[in-house]
DRENNU-965754 format. One record per residue (C-alpha): residue number from 0; residue in three letters; x, y, z. Coordinates in steps of 0.5 Angstrom, whole numbers, plus 2048, in hexadecimal, padded with zeros to 3 digits. Layout:
<fiba><resi>NUM</resi><resn>ALA</resn><east>X</east><north>Y</north><up>Z</up></fiba>
...
% end
This chain:
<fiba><resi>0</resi><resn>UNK</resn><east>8A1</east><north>89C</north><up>892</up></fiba>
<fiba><resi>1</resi><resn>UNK</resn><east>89B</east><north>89F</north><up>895</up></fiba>
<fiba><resi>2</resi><resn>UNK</resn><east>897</east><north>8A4</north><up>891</up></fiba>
<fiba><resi>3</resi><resn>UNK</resn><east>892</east><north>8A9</north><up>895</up></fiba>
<fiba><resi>4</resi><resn>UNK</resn><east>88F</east><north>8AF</north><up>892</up></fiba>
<fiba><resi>5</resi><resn>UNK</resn><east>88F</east><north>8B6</north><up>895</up></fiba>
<fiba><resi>6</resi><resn>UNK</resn><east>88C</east><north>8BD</north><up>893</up></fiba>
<fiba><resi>7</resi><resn>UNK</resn><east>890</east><north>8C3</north><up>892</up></fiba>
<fiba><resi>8</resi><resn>UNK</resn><east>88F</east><north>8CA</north><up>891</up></fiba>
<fiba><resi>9</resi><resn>UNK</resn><east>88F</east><north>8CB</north><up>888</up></fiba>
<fiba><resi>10</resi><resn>UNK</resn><east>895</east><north>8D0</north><up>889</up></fiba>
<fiba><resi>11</resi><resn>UNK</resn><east>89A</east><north>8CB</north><up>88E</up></fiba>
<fiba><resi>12</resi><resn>UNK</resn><east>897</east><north>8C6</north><up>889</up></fiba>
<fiba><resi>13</resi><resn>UNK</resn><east>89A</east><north>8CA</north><up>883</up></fiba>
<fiba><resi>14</resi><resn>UNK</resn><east>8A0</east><north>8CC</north><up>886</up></fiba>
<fiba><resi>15</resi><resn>UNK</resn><east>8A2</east><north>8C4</north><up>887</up></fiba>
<fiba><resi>16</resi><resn>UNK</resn><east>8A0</east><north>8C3</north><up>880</up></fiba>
<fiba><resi>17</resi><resn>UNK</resn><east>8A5</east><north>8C8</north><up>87F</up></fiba>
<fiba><resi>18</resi><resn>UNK</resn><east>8AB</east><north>8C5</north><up>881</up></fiba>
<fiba><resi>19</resi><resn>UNK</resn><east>8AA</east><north>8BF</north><up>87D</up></fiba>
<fiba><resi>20</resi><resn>UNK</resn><east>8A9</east><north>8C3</north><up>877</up></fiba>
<fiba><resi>21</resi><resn>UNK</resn><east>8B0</east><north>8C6</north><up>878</up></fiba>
<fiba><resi>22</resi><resn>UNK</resn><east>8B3</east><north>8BF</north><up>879</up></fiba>
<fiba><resi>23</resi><resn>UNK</resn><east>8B5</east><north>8C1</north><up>881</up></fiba>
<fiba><resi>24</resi><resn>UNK</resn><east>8B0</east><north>8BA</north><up>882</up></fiba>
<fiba><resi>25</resi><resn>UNK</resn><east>8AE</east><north>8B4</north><up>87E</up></fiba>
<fiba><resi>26</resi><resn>UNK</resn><east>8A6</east><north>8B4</north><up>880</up></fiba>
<fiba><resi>27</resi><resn>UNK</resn><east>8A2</east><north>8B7</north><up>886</up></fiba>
<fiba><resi>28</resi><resn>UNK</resn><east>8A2</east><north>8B1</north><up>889</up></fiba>
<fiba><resi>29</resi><resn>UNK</resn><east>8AA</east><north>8B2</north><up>88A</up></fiba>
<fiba><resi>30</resi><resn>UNK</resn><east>8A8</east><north>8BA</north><up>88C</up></fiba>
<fiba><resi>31</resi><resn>UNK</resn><east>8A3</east><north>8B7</north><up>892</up></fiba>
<fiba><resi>32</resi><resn>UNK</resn><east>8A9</east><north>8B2</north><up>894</up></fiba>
<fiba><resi>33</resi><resn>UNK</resn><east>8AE</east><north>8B8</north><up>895</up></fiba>
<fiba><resi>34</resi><resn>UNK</resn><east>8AA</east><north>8BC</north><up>899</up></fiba>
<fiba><resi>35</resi><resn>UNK</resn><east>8A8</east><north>8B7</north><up>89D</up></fiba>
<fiba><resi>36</resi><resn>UNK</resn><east>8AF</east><north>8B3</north><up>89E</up></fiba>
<fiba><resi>37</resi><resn>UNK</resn><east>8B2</east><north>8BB</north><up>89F</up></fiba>
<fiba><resi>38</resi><resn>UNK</resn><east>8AC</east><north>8BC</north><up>8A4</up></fiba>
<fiba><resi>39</resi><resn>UNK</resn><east>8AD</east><north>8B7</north><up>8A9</up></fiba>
<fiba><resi>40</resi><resn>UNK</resn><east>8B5</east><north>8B7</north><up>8A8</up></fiba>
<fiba><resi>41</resi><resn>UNK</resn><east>8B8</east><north>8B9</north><up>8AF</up></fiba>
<fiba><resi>42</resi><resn>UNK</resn><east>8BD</east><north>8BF</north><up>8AE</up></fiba>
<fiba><resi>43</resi><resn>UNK</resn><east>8C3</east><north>8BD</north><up>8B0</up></fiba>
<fiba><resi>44</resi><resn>UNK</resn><east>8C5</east><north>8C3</north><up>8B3</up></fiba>
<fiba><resi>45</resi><resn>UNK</resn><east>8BD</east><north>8C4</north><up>8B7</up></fiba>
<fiba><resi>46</resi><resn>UNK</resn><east>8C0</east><north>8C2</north><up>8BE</up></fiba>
<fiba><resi>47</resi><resn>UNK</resn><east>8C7</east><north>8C6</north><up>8BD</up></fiba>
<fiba><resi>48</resi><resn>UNK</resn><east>8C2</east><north>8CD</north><up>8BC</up></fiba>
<fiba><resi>49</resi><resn>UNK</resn><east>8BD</east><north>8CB</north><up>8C1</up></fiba>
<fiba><resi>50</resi><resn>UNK</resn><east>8C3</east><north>8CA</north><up>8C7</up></fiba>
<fiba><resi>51</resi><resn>UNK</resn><east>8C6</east><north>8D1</north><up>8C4</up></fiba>
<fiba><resi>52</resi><resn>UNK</resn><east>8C0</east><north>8D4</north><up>8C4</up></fiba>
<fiba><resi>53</resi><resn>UNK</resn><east>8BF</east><north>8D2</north><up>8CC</up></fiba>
<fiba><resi>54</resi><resn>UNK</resn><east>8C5</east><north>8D4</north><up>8CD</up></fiba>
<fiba><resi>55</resi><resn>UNK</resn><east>8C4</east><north>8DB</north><up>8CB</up></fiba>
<fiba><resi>56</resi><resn>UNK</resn><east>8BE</east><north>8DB</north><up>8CF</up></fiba>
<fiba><resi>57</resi><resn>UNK</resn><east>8C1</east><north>8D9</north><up>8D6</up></fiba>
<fiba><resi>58</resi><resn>UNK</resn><east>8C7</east><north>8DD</north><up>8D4</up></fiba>
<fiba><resi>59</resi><resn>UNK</resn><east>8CB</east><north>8D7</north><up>8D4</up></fiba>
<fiba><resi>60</resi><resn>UNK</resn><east>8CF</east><north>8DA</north><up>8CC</up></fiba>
<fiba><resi>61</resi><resn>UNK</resn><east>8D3</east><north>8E0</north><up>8CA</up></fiba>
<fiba><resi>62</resi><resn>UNK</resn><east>8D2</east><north>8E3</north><up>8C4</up></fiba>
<fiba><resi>63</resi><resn>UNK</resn><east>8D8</east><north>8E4</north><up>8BF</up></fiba>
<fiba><resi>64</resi><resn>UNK</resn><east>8D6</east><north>8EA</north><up>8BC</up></fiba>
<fiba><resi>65</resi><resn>UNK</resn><east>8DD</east><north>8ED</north><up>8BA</up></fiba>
<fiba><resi>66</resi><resn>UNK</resn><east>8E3</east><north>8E9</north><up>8B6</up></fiba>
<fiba><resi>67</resi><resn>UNK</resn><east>8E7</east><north>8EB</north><up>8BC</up></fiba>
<fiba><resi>68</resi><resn>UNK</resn><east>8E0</east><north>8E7</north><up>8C0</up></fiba>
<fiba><resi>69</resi><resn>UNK</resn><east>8E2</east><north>8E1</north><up>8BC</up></fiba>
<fiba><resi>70</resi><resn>UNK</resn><east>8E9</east><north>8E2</north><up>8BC</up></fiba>
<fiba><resi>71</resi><resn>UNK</resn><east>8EA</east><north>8E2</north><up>8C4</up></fiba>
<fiba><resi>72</resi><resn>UNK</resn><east>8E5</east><north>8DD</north><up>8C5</up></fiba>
<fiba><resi>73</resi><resn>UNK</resn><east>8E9</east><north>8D8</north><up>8C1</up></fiba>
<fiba><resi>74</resi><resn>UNK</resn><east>8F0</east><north>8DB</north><up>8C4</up></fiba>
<fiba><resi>75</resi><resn>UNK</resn><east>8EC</east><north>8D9</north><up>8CA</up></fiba>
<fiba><resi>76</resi><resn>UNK</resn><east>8EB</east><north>8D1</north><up>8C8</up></fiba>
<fiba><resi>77</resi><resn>UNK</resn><east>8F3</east><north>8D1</north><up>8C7</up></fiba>
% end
């Protein structure tokens, strides 16, 4: 494993130190590797977001704003 070192702010510092006092890590190292795997993790849903977004931008979507919006969407799919 590679070792590297980094400069922080004392307060974000302080706080990683803090989730391994609670017990949610076993030491800082683990903190850095989570926030690091979390970081360059893809969301799955990411690309389902941006379509839907483009969708709505072009007009290309309907809004279900109602449960009689959904219900007649679904009543629509049968």
């Amino acid at each position: 494993m590679a070792t590297i070192n980094i400069s922080l702010p004392a307060q974000l510092k302080a706080q990683a130190e803090e989730l391994v006092d609670l017990g949610f890590y076993s030491s800082f190292s683990d903190v850095i590797r989570d926030a690091l795997r979390r970081l360059v993790q893809k969301d799955p849903y990411e690309d389902l977001i941006k379509e839907a977004k483009r969708d709505y931008a072009i007009g290309k979507s309907t809004v279900l704003e109602t449960d009689e919006d959904v219900d007649k969407f679904f009543d629509s799919l049968k």
